[in-house]
PDB file with SEQRES, HELIX, SHEET and CRYST1 records, atoms N, CA, C and O in Angstrom:
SEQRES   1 A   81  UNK UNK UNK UNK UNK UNK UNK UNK UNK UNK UNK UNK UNK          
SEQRES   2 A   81  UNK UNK UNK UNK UNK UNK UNK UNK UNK UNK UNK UNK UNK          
SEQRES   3 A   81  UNK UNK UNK UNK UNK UNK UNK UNK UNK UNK UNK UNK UNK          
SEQRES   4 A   81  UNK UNK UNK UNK UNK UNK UNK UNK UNK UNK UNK UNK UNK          
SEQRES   5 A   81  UNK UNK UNK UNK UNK UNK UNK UNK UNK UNK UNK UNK UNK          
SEQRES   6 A   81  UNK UNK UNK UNK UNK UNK UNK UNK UNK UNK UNK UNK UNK          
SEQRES   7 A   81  UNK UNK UNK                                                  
HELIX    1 AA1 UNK A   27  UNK A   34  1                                   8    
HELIX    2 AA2 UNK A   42  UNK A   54  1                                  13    
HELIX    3 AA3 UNK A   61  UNK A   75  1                                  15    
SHEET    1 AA1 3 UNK A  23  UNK A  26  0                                        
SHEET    2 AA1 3 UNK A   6  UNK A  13 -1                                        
SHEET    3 AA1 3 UNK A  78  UNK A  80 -1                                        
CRYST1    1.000    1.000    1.000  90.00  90.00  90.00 P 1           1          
ATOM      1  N   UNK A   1      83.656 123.561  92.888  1.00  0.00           N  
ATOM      2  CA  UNK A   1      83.517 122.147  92.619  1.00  0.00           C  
ATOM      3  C   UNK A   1      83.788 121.380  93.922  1.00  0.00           C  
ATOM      4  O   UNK A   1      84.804 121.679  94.550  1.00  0.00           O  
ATOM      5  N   UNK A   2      82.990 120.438  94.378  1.00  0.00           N  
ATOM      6  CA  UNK A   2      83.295 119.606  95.049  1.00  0.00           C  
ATOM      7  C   UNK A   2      83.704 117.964  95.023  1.00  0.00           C  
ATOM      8  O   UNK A   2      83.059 116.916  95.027  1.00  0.00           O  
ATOM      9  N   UNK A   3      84.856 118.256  95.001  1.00  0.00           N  
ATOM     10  CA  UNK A   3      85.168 117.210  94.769  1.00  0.00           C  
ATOM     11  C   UNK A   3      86.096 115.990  95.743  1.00  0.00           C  
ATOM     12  O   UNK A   3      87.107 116.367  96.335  1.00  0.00           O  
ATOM     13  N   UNK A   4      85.716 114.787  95.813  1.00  0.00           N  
ATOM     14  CA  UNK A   4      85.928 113.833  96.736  1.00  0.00           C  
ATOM     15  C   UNK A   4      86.880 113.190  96.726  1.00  0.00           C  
ATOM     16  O   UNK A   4      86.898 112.479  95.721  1.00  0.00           O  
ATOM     17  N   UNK A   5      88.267 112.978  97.755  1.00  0.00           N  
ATOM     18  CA  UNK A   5      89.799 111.962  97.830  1.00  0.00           C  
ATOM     19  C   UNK A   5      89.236 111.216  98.202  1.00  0.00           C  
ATOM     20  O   UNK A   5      88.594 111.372  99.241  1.00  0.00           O  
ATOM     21  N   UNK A   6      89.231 109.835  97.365  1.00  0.00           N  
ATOM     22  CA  UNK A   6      88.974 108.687  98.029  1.00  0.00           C  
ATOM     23  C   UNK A   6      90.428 107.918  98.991  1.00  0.00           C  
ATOM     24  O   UNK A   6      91.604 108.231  99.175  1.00  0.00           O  
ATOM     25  N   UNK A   7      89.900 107.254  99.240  1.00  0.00           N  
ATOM     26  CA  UNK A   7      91.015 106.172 100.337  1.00  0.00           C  
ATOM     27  C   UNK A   7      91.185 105.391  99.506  1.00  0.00           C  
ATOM     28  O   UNK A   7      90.201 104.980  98.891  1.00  0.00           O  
ATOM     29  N   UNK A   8      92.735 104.816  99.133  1.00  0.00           N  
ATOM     30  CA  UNK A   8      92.179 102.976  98.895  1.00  0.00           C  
ATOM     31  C   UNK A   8      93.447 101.981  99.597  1.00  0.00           C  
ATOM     32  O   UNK A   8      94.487 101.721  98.992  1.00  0.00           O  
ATOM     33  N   UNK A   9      93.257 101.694 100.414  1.00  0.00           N  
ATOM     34  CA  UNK A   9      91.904 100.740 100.708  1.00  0.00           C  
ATOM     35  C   UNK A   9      91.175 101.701 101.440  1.00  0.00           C  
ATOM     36  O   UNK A   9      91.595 102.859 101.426  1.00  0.00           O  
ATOM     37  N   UNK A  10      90.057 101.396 102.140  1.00  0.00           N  
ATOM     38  CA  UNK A  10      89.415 102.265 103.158  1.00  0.00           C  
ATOM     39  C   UNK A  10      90.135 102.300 104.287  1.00  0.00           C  
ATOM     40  O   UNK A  10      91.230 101.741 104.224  1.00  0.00           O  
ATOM     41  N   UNK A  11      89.752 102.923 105.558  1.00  0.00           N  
ATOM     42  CA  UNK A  11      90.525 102.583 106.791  1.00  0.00           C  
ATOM     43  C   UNK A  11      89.211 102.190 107.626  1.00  0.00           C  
ATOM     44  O   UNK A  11      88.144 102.635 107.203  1.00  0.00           O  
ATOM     45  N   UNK A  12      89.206 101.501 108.617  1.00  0.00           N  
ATOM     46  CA  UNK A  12      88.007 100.914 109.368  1.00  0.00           C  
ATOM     47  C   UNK A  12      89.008 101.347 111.197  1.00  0.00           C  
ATOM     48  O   UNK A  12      90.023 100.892 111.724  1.00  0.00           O  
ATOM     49  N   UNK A  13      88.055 102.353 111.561  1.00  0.00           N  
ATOM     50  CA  UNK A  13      88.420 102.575 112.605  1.00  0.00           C  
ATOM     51  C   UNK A  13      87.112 102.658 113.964  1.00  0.00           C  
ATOM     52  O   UNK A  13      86.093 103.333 113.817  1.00  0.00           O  
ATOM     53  N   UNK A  14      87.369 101.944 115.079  1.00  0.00           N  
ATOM     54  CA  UNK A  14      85.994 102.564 116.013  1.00  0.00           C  
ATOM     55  C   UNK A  14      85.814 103.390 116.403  1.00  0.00           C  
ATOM     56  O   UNK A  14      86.723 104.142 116.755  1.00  0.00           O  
ATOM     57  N   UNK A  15      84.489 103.687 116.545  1.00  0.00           N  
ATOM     58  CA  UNK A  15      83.779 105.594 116.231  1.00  0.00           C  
ATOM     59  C   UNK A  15      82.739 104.743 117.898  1.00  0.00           C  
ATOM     60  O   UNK A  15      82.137 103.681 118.060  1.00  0.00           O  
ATOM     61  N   UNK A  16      83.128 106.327 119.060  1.00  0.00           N  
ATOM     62  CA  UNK A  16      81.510 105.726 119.773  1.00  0.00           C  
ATOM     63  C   UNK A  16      81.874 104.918 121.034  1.00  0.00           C  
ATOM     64  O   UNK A  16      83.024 104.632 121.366  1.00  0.00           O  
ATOM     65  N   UNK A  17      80.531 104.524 121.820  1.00  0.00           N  
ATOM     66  CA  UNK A  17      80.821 103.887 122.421  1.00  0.00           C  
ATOM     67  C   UNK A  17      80.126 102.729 122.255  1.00  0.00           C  
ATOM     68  O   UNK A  17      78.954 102.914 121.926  1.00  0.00           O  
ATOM     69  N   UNK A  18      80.539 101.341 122.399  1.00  0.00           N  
ATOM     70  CA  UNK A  18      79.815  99.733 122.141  1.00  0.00           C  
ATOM     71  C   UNK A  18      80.439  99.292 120.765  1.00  0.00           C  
ATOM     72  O   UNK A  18      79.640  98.773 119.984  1.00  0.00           O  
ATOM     73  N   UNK A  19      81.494  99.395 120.427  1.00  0.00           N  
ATOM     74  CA  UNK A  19      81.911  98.691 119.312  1.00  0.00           C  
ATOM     75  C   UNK A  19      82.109  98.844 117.897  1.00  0.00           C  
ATOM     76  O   UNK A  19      82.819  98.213 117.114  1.00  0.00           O  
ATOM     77  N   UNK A  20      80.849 100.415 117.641  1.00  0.00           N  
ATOM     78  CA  UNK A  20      80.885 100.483 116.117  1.00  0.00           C  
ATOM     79  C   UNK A  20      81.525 101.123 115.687  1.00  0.00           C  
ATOM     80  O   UNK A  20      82.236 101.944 116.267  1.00  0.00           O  
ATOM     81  N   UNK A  21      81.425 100.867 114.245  1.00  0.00           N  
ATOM     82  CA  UNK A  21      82.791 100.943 113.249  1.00  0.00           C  
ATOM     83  C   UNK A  21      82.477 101.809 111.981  1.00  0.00           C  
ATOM     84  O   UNK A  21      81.320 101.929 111.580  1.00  0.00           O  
ATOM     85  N   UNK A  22      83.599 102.441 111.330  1.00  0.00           N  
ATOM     86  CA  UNK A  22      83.313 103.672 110.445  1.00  0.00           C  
ATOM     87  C   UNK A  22      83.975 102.913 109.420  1.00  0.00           C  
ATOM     88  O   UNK A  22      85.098 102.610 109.823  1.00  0.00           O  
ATOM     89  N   UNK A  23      83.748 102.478 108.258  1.00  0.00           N  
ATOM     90  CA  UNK A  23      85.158 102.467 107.582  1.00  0.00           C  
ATOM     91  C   UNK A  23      85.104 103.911 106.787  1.00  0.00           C  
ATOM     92  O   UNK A  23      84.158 104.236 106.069  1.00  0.00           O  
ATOM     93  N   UNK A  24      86.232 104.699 107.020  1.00  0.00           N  
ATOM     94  CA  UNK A  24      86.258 105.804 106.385  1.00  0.00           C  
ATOM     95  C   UNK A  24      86.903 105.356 104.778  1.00  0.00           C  
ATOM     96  O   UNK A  24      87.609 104.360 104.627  1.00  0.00           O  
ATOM     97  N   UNK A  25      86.614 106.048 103.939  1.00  0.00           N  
ATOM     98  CA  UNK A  25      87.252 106.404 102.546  1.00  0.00           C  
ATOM     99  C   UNK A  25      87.571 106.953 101.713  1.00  0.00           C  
ATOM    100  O   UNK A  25      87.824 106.693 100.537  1.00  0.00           O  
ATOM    101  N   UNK A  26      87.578 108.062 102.512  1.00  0.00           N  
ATOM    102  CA  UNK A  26      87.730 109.482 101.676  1.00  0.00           C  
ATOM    103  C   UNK A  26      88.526 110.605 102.939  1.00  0.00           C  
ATOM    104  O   UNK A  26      88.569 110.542 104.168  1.00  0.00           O  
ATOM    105  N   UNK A  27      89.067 111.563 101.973  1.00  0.00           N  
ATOM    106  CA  UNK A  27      89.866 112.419 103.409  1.00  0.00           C  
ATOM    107  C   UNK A  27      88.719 113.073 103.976  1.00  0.00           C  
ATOM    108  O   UNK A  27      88.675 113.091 105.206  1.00  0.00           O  
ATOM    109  N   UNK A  28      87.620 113.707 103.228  1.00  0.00           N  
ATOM    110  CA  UNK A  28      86.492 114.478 103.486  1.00  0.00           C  
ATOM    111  C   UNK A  28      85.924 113.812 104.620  1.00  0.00           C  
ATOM    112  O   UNK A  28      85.525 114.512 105.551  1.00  0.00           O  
ATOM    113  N   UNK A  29      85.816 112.441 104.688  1.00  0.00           N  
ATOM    114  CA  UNK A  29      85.688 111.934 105.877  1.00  0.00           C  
ATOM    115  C   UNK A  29      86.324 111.684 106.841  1.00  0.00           C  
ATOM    116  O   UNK A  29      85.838 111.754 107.970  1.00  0.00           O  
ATOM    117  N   UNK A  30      87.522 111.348 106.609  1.00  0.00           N  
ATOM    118  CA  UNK A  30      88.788 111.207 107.403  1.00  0.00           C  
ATOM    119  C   UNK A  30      88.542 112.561 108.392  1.00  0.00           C  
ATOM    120  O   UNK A  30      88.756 112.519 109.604  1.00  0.00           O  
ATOM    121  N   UNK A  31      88.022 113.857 107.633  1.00  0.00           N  
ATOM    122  CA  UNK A  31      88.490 114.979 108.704  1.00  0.00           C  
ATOM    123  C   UNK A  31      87.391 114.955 109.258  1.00  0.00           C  
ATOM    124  O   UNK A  31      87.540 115.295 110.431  1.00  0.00           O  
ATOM    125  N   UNK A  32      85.880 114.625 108.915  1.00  0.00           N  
ATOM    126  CA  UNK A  32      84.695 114.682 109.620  1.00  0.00           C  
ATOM    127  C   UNK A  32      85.162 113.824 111.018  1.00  0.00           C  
ATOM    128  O   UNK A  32      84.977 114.248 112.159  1.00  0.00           O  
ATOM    129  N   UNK A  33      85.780 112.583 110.696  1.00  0.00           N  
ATOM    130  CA  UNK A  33      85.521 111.876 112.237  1.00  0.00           C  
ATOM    131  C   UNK A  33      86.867 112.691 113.031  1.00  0.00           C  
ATOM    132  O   UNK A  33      86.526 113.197 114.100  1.00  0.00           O  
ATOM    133  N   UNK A  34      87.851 112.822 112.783  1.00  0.00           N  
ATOM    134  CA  UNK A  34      88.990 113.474 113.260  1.00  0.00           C  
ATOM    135  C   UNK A  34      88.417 115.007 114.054  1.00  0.00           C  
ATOM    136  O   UNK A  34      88.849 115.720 114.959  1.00  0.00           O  
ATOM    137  N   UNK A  35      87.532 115.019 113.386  1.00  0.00           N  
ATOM    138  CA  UNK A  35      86.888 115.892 114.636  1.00  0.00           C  
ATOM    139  C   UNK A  35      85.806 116.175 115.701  1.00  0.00           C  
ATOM    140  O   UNK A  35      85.242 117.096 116.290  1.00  0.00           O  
ATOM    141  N   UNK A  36      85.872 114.333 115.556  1.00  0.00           N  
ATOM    142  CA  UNK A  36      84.431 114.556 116.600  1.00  0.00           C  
ATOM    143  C   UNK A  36      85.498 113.526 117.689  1.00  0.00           C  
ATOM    144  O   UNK A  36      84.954 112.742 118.467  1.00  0.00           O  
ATOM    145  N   UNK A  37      86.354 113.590 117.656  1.00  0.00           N  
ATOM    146  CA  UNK A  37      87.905 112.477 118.951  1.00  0.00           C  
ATOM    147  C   UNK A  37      88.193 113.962 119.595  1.00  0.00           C  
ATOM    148  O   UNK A  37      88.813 114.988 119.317  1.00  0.00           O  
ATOM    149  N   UNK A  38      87.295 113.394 120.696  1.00  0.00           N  
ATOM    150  CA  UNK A  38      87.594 114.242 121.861  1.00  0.00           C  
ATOM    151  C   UNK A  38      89.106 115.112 122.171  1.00  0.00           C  
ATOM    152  O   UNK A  38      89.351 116.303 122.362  1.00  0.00           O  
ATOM    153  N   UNK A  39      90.070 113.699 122.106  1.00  0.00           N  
ATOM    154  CA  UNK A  39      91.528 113.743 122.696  1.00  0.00           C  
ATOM    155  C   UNK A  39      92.001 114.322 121.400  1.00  0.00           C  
ATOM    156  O   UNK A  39      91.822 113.790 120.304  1.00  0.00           O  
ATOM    157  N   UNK A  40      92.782 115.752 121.666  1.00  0.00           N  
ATOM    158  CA  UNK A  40      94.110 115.609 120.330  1.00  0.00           C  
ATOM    159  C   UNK A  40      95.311 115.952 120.967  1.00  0.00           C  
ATOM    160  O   UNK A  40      95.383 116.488 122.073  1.00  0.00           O  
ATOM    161  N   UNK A  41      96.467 115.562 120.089  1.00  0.00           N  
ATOM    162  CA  UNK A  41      98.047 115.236 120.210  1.00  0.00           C  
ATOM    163  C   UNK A  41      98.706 115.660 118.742  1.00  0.00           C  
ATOM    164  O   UNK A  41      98.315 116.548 117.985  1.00  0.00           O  
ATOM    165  N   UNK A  42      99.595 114.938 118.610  1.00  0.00           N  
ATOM    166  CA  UNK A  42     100.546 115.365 117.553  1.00  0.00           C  
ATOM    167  C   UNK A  42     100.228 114.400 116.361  1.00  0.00           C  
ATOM    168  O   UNK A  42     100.720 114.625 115.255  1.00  0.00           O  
ATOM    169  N   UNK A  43      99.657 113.652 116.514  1.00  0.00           N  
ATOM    170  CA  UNK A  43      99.439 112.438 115.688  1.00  0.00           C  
ATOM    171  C   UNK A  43      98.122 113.330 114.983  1.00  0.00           C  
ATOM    172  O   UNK A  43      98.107 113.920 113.902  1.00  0.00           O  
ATOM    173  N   UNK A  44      97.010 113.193 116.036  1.00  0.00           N  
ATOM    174  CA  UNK A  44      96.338 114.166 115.690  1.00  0.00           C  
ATOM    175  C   UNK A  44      96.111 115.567 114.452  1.00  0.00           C  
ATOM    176  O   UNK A  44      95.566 115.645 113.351  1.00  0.00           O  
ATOM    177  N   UNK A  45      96.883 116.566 115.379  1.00  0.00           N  
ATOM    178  CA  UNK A  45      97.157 117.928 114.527  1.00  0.00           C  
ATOM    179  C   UNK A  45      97.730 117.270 113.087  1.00  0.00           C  
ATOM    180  O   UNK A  45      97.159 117.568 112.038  1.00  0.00           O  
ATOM    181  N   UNK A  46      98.853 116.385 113.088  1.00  0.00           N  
ATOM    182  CA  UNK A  46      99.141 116.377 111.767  1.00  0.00           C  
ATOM    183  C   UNK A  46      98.348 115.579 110.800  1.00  0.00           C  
ATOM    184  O   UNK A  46      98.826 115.648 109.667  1.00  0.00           O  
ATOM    185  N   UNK A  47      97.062 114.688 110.915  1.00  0.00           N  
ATOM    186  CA  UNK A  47      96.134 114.340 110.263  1.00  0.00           C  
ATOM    187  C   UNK A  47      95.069 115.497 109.418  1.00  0.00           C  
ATOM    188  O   UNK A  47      94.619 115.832 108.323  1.00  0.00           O  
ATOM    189  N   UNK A  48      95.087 115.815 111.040  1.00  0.00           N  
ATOM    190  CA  UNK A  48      93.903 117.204 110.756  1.00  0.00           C  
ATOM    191  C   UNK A  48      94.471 117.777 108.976  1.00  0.00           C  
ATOM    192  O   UNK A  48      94.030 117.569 107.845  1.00  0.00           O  
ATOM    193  N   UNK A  49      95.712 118.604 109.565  1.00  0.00           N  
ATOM    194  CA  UNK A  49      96.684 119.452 108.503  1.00  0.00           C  
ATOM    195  C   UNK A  49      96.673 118.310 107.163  1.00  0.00           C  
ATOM    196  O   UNK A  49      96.025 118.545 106.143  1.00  0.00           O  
ATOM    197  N   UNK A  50      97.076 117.694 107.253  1.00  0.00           N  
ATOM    198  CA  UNK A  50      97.520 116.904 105.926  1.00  0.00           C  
ATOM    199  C   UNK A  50      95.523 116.452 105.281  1.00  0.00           C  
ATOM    200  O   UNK A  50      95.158 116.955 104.218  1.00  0.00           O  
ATOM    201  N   UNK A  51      94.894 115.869 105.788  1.00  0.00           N  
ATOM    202  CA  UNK A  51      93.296 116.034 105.741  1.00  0.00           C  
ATOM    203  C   UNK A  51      93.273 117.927 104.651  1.00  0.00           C  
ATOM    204  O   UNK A  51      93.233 117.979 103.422  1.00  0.00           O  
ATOM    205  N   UNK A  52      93.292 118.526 105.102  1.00  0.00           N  
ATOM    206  CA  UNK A  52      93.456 119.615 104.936  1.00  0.00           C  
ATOM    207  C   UNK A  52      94.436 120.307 103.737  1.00  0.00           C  
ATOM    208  O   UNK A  52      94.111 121.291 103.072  1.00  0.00           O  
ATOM    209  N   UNK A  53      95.368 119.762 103.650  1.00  0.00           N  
ATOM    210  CA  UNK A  53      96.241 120.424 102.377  1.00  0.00           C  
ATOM    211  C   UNK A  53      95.601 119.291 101.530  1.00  0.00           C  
ATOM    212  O   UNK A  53      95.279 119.832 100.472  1.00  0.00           O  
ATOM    213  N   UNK A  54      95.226 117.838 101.485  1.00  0.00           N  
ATOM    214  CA  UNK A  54      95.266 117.227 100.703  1.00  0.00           C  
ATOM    215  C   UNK A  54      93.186 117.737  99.878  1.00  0.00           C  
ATOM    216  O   UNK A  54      92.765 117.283  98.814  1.00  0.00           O  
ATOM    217  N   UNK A  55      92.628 118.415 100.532  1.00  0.00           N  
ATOM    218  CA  UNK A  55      91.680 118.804 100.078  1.00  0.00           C  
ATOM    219  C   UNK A  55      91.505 120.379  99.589  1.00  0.00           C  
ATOM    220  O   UNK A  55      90.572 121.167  99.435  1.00  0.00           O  
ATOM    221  N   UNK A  56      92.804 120.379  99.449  1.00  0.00           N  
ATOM    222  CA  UNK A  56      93.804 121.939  99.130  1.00  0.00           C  
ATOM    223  C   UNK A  56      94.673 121.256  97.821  1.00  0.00           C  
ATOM    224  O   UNK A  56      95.482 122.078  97.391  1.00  0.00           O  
ATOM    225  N   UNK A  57      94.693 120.431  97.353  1.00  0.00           N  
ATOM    226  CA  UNK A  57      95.022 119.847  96.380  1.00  0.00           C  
ATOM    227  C   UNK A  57      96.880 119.812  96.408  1.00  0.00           C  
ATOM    228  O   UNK A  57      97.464 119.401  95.405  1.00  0.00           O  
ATOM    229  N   UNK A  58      97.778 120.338  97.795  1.00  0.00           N  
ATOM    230  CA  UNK A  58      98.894 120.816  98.034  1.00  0.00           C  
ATOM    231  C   UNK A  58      99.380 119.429  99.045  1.00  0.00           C  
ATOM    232  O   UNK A  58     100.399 119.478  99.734  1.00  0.00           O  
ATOM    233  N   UNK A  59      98.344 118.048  98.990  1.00  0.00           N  
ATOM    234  CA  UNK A  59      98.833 116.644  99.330  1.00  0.00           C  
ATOM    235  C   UNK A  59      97.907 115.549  98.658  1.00  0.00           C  
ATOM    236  O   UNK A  59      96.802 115.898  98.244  1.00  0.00           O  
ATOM    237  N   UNK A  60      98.209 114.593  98.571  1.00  0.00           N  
ATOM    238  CA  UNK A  60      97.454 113.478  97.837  1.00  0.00           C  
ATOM    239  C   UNK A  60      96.604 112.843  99.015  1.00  0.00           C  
ATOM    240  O   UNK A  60      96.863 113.060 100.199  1.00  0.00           O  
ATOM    241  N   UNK A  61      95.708 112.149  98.637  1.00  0.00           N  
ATOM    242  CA  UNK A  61      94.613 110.897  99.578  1.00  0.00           C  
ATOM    243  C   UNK A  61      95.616 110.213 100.054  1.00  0.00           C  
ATOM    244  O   UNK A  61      95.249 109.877 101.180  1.00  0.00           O  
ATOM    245  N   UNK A  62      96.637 109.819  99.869  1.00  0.00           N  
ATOM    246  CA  UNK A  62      97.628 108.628 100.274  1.00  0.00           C  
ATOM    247  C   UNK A  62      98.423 109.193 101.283  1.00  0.00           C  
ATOM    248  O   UNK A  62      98.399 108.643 102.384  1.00  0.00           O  
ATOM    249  N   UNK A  63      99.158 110.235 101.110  1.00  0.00           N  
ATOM    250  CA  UNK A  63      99.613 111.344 101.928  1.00  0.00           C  
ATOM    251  C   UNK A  63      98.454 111.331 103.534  1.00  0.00           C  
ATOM    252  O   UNK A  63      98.827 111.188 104.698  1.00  0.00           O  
ATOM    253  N   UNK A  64      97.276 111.497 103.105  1.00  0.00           N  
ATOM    254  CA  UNK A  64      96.483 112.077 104.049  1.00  0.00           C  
ATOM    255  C   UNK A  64      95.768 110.483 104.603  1.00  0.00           C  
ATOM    256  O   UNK A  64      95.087 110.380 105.623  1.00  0.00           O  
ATOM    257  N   UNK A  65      95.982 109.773 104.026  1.00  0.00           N  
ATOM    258  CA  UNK A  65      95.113 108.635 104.661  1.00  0.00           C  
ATOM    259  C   UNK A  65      96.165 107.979 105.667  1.00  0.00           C  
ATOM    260  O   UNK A  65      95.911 107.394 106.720  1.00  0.00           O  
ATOM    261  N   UNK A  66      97.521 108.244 105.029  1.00  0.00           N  
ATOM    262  CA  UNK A  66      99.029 107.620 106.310  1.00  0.00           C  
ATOM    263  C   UNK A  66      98.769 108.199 107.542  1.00  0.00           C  
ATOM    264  O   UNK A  66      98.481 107.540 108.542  1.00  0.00           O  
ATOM    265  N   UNK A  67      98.886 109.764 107.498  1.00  0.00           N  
ATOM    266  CA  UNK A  67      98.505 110.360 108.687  1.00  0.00           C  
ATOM    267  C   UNK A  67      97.327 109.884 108.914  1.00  0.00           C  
ATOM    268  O   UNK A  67      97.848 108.993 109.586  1.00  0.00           O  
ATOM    269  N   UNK A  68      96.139 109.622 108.989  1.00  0.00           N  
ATOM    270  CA  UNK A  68      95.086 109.406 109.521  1.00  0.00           C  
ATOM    271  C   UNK A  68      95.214 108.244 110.549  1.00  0.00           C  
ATOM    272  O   UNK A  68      94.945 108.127 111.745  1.00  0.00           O  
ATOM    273  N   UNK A  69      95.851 107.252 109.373  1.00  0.00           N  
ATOM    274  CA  UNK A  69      96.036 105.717 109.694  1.00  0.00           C  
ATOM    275  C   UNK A  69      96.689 105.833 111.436  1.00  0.00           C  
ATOM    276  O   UNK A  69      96.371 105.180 112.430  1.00  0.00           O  
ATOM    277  N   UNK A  70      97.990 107.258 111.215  1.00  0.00           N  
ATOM    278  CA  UNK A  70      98.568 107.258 112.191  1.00  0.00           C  
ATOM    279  C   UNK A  70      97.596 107.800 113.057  1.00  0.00           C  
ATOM    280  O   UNK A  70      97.099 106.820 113.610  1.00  0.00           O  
ATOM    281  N   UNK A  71      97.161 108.620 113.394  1.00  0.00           N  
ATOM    282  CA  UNK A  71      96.196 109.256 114.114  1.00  0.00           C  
ATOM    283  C   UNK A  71      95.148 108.274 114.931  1.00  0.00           C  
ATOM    284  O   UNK A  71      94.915 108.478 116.122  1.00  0.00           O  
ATOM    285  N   UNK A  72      94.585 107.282 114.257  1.00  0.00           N  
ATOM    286  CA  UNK A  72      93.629 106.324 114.841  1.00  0.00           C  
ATOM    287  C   UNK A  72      94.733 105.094 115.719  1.00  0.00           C  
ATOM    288  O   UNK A  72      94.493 104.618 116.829  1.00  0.00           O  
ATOM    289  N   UNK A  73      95.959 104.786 114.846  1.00  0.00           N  
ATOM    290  CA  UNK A  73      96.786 103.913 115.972  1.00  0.00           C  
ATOM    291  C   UNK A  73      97.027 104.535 117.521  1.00  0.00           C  
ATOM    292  O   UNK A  73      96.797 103.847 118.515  1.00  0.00           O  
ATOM    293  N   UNK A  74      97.553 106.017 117.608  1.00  0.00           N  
ATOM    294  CA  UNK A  74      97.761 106.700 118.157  1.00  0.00           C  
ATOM    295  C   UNK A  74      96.724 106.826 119.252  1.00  0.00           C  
ATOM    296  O   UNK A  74      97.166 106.949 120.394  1.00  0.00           O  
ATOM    297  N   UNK A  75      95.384 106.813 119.075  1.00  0.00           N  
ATOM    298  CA  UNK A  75      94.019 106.774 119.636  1.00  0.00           C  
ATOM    299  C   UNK A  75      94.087 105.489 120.256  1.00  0.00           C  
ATOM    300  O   UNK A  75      94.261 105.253 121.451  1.00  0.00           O  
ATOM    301  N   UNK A  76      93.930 104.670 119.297  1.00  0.00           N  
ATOM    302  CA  UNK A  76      93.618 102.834 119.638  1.00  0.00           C  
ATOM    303  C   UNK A  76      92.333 102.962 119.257  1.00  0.00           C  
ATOM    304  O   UNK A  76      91.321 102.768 119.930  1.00  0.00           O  
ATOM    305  N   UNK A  77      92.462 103.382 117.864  1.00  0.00           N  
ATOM    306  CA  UNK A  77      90.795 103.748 117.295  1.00  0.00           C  
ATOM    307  C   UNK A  77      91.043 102.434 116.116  1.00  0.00           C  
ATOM    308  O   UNK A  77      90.188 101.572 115.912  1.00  0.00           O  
ATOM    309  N   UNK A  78      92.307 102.483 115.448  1.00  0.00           N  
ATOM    310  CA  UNK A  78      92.252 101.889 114.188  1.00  0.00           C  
ATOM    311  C   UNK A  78      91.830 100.065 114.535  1.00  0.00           C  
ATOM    312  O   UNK A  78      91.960  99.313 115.501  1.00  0.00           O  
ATOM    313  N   UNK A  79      91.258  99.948 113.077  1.00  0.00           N  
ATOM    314  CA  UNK A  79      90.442  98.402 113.537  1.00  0.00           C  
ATOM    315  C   UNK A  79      91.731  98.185 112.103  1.00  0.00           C  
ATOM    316  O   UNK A  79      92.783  97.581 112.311  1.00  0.00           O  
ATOM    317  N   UNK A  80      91.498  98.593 111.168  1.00  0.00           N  
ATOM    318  CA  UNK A  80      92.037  98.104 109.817  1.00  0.00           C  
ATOM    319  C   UNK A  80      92.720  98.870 108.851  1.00  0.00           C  
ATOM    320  O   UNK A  80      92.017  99.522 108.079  1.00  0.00           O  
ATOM    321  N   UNK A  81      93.755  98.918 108.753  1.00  0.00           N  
ATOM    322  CA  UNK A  81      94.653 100.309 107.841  1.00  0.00           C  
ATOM    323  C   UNK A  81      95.022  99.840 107.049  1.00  0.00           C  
ATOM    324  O   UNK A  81      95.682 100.462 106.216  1.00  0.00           O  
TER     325      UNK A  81                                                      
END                                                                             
């Protein structure tokens, strides 16, 4: 089964170069862009992981969207958390 963690709210972070913007809303996405950021760190790895248990059903969307949130501050990616 595939099945989808939504976000709520979404998170709106910049993806790219010139300005544009993702709003992610789901962890499934959360880990798609988390791995196309060149740079990783600790903020990082623990998005990835929590992305990851929470689509392991062993963390919640909320769980996994904090770390994310953190992950894009960490960057200077996040527009909106």
């Amino acid at each position: 089964m595939n099945r989808r963690h939504d976000f709520q709210p979404s998170v709106t972070v910049l993806i790219g170069i010139g300005g544009l913007f993702d709003w992610v809303s789901s962890v499934e996405r959360a880990a798609d862009v988390l791995l196309t950021w060149p740079q990783h760190g600790i903020a990082w790895n623990a998005a990835v992981d929590m992305c990851r248990r929470a689509m392991e059903g062993a963390a919640t969307a909320g769980q996994a969207r904090r770390a994310f949130v953190e992950a894009a501050l960490a960057k200077g990616n996040l527009v909106q958390g």
